[in-house]
C-alpha positions in Angstrom: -10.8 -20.4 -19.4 -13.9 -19.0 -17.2 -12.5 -15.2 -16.4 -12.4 -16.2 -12.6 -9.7 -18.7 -12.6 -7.9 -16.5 -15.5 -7.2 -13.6 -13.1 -6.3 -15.7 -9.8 -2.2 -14.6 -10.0 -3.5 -11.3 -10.6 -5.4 -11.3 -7.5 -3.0 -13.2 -5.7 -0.7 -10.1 -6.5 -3.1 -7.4 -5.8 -3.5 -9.1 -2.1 0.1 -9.3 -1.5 0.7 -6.0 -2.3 -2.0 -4.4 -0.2 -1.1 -6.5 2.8 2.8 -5.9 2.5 2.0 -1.6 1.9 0.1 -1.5 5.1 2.3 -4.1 7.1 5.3 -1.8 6.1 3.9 1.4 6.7 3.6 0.5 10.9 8.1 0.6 10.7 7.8 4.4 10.1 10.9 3.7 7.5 13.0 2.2 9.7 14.0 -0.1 7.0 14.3 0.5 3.1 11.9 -2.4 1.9 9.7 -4.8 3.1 12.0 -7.0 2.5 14.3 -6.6 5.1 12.3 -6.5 7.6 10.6 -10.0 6.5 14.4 -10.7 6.7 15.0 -9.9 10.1 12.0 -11.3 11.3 13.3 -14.5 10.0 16.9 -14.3 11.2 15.1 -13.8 15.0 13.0 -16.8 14.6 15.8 -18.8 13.2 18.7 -17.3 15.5 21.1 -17.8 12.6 20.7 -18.7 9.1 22.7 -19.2 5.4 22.1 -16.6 2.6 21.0 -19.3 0.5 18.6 -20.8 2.9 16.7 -17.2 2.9 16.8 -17.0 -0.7 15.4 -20.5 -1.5 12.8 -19.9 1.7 11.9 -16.3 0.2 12.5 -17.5 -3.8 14.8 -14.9 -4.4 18.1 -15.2 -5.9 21.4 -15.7 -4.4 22.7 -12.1 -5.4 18.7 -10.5 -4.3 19.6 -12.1 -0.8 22.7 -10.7 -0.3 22.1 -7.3 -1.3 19.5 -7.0 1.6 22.7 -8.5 3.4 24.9 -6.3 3.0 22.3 -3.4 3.6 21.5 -5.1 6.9 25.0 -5.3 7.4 26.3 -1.7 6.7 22.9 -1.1 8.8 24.3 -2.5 11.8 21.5 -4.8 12.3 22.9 -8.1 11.3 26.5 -9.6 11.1 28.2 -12.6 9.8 29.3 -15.5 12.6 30.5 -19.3 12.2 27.8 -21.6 11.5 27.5 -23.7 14.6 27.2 -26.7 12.6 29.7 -26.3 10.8 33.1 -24.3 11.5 33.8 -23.8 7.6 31.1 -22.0 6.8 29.0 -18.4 7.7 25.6 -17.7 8.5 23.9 -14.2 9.3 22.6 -13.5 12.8 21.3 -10.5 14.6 23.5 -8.1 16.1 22.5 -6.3 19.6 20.9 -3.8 17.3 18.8 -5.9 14.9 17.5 -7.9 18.3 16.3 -4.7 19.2 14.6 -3.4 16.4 13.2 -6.4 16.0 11.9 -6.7 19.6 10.2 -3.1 19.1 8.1 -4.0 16.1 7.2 -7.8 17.2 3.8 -6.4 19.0 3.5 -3.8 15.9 3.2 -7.3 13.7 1.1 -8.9 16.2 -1.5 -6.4 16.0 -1.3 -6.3 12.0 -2.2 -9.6 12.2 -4.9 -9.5 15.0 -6.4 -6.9 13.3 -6.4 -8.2 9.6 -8.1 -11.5 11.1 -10.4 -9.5 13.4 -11.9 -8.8 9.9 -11.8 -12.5 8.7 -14.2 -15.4 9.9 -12.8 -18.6 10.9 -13.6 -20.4 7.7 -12.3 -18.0 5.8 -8.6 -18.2 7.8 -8.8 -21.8 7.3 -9.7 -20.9 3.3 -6.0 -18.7 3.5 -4.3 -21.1 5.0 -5.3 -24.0 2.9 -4.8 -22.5 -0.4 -1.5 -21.1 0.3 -0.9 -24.8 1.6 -2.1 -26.0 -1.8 0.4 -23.6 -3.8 3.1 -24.1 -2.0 2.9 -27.5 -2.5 2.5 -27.0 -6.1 5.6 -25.2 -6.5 7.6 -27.7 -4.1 6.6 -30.2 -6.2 7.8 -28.3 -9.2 11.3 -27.6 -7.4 11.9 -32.2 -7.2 
């Protein structure tokens, strides 16, 4: 295999973790991990949401998922409430707090991202977005 395709996951890796260092550096440590703030970001969009639709969405196990849980939770950031679809189960939604903290770092994330594209052309956006399309749909594929 040519040495270009052979390193791909490696700098598929490399670029994650760069972005993710300097996207979490902007919380000043208001959170422990990257992690959880990806978390509460996604509760917000999704108002409320199952453990094991986060870990399937993130691919992270079960027990990963509610780890950062019960961190957010002893945090005072998130709390368990009835599923509004369904009386029998939980989900995890955003307490006054978490809507907050949330709140004060959306325009923080906003001008990550402005300022990571500011440094992109169009095309090669378009290039990002198409190949994480393309391995996303790999590994969906994989998952039926």
């Amino acid at each position: 295999m040519e040495n270009h395709k052979r390193n791909i996951v490696r700098e598929i890796n490399c670029v994650s973790y760069l972005v993710k260092q300097s996207f979490n550096t902007m919380f000043d440590n208001q959170l422990t991990s990257g992690s959880e703030t990806r978390t509460l970001f996604y509760i917000y969009d999704h108002k409320a949401c199952s453990p094991s639709e986060m870990a399937k969405k993130f691919g992270l196990t079960r027990s990963t998922i509610t780890e950062q849980i019960h961190h957010l939770e002893k945090s005072g950031l998130i709390n368990y409430i009835d599923s509004p679809t369904d009386k029998r189960t939980k989900v995890v939604s955003l307490t006054e707090d978490g809507v907050k903290l949330v709140k004060e770092n959306i325009s923080k994330a906003d001008a990550f991202e402005s300022q990571l594209a500011s440094q992109l052309t169009d095309q090669e956006i378009q290039s990002i977005h198409s190949i994480h399309d393309k391995i996303v749909g790999l590994y969906k594929n994989k998952e039926n």
